[in-house]
N, C-alpha and C positions, 0 to 999 in steps of 0.2 A: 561617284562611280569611277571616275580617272585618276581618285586616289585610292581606291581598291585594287585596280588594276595594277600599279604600278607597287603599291606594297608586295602583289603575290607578284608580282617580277623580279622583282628583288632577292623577296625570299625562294624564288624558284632557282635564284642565280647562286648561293652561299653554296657553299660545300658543308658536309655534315660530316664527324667525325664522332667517334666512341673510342675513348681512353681508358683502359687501368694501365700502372704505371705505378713500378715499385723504385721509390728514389733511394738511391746512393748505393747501389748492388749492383752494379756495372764494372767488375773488376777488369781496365781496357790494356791490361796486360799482358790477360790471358787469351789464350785462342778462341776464337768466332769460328763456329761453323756456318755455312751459307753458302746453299744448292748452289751448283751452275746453271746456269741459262736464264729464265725468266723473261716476264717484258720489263717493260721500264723502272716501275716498281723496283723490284729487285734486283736488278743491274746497280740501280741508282744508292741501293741499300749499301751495296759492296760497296762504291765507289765512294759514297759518303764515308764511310767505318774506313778507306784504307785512307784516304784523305786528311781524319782524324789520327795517323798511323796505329789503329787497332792491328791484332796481330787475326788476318782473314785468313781460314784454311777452307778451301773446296772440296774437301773427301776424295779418297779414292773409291770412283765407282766400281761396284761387284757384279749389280744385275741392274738391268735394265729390261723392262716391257714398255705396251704401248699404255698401259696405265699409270705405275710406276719404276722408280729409280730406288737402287738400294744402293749404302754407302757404308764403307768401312771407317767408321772412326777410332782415333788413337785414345788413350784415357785420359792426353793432357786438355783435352776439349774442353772446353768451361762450359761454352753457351752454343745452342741452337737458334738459328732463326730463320722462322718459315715465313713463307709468303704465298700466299693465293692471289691472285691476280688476275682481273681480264685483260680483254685485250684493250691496251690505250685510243683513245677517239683523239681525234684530231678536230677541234674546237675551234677554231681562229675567232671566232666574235667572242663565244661566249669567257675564253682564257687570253684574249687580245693582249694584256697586259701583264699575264701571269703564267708564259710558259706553254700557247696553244694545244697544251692535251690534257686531257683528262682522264683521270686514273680512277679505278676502283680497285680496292683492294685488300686484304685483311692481313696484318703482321703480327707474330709474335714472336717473344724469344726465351726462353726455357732455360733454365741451369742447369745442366745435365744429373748432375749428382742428384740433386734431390727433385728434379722435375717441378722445380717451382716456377711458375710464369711471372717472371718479371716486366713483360709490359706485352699488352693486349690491345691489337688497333684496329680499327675496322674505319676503312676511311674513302671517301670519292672529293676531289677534288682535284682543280690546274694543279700541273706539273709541278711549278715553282712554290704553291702555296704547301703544296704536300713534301715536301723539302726541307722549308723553313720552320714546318711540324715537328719533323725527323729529327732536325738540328736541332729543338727545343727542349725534347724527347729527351735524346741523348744525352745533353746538358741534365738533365735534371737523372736520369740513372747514374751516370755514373759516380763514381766514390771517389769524393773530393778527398 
């Protein structure tokens, strides 16, 4: 029984992630689009991609309601990347060693031109682990 328990403890504790992931189409040249604002998730997006020195552009906002944001983009845009996000928990036992929050969230990012999705994420886990995904991610799109 106290090894039953402790298996589904474990597995209650893993983060779960869903990947498509198209490698070596990451031209990090070109211009990224990537909304403003968000929560961590996609703060974290930006700050990863300019860190990488990707070239990030934020759109010039047109319209704004309380549902959405509309964005003027220019044609040198290559790639879109959305993010749906909740809002982050603050974790301390259960991300003690990986970054105290945990995210949920779903990413994708699109070629503009031809609207092909080059990588499809859908993902809940600490902060740090969900990071070090990103950065794997990324390594593997982009064109060596």
């Amino acid at each position: 029984m106290l090894r039953a328990i402790a298996i589904l403890s474990i597995l209650c504790l893993t983060a779960c992630n869903s990947v498509y992931v198209k490698p070596n189409t990451l031209d990090t040249s070109k211009e990224i689009f990537v909304p403003r604002g968000g929560y961590s998730m996609q703060r974290s997006i930006k700050l990863t991609m300019q860190d990488r020195n990707y070239n990030i552009y934020n759109g010039r906002l047109t319209r704004i309601s309380k549902s959405s944001e509309s964005y003027e983009l220019p044609s040198r845009v290559k790639y879109f990347v959305r993010v749906d996000e909740r809002t982050e928990t603050f974790r301390p036992i259960w991300c003690m060693f990986n970054g105290f929050w945990w995210w949920n969230f779903n990413v994708s990012i699109i070629e503009q031109k031809t609207g092909t999705e080059i990588l499809s994420w859908r993902g809940r886990g600490c902060q740090n682990s969900s990071l070090r995904k990103l950065d794997e991610l990324l390594d593997t799109m982009e064109i060596k």
